[in-house]
C-alpha positions in Angstrom: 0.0 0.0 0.0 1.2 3.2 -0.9 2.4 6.1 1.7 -0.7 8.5 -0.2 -3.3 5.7 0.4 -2.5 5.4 3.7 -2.2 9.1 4.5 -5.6 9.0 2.6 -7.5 6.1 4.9 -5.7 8.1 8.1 -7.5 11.2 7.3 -10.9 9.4 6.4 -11.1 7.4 10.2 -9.6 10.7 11.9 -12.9 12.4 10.0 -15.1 9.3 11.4 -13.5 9.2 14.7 -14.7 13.3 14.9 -17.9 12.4 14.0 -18.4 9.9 16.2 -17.0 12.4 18.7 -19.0 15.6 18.1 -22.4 13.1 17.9 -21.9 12.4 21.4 -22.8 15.4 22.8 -25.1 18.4 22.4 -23.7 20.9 20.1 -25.1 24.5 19.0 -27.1 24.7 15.9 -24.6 27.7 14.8 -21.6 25.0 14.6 -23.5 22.1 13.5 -23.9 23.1 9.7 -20.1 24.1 9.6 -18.8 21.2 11.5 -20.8 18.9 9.0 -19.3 20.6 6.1 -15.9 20.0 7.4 -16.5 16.1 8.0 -18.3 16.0 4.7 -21.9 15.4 7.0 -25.3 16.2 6.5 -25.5 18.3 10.1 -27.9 21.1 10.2 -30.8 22.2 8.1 -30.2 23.7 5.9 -26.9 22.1 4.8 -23.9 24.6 3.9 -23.4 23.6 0.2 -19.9 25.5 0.2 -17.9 27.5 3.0 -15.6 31.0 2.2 -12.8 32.8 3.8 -12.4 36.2 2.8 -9.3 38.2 3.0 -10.7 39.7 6.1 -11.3 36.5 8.2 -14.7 36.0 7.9 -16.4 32.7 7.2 -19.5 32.8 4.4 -21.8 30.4 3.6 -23.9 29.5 0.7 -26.6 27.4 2.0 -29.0 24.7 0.4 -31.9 26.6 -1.9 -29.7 29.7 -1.8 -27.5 31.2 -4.7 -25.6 33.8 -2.3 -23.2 33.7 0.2 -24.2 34.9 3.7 -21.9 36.2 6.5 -22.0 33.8 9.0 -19.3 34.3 11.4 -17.3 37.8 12.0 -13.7 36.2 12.7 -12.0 33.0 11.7 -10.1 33.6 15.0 -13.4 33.2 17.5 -14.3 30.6 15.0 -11.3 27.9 15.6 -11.6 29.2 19.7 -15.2 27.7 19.5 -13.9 24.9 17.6 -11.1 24.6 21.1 -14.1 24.8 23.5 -16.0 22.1 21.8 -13.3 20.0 21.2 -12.6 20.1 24.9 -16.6 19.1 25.2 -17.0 16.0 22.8 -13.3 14.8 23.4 -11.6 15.5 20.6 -7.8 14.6 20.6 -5.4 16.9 19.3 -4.9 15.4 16.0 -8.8 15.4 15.6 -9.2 19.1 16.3 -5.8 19.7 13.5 -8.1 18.0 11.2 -10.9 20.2 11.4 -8.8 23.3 11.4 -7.0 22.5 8.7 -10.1 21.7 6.9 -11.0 25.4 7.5 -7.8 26.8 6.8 -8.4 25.2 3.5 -11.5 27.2 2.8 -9.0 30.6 2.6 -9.9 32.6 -0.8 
């Protein structure tokens, strides 16, 4: 098995292993639909179809039925600090909340 397969299946269970995580507990309806976008989940109604970063830190989202992007959270900053808190909550391990950051960090336009 190659090294990219591998790295591949490591980042699918650390997605599954987050899920399983964050199902566990009670989270707020205002993370839900982002956390499901990051793990590639149908959380939250309705479902972010695509996630943006703009140059000024703040997260958009274009939702289900909707053909605009809507401001949905002032500062990436607060936005992984949440992400901390509920890691902290559900029991995410360090490489688990990485993942989801990283996933964000992606989103940068």
């Amino acid at each position: 098995m190659s090294s990219v397969s591998i790295a591949v299946r490591k980042a699918d269970q650390t997605r599954l292993d987050c899920a399983q995580k964050l199902k566990s507990v009670r989270i707020s309806e205002k993370y839900l639909p982002v956390l499901g976008f990051l793990l590639d989940l149908n959380w939250g109604n309705p479902r972010i179809m695509k996630l943006r970063i703009s140059p000024q830190d703040q997260i958009f989202a274009r939702f289900s039925g909707q053909l605009s992007f809507q401001l949905i959270f002032e500062s990436y900053e607060k936005l992984v600090r949440d992400f901390e808190r509920i890691a902290r909550v559900s029991g995410l391990d360090l490489e688990e909340l990485e993942y989801l950051v990283m996933k964000l960090d992606a989103l940068r336009s």
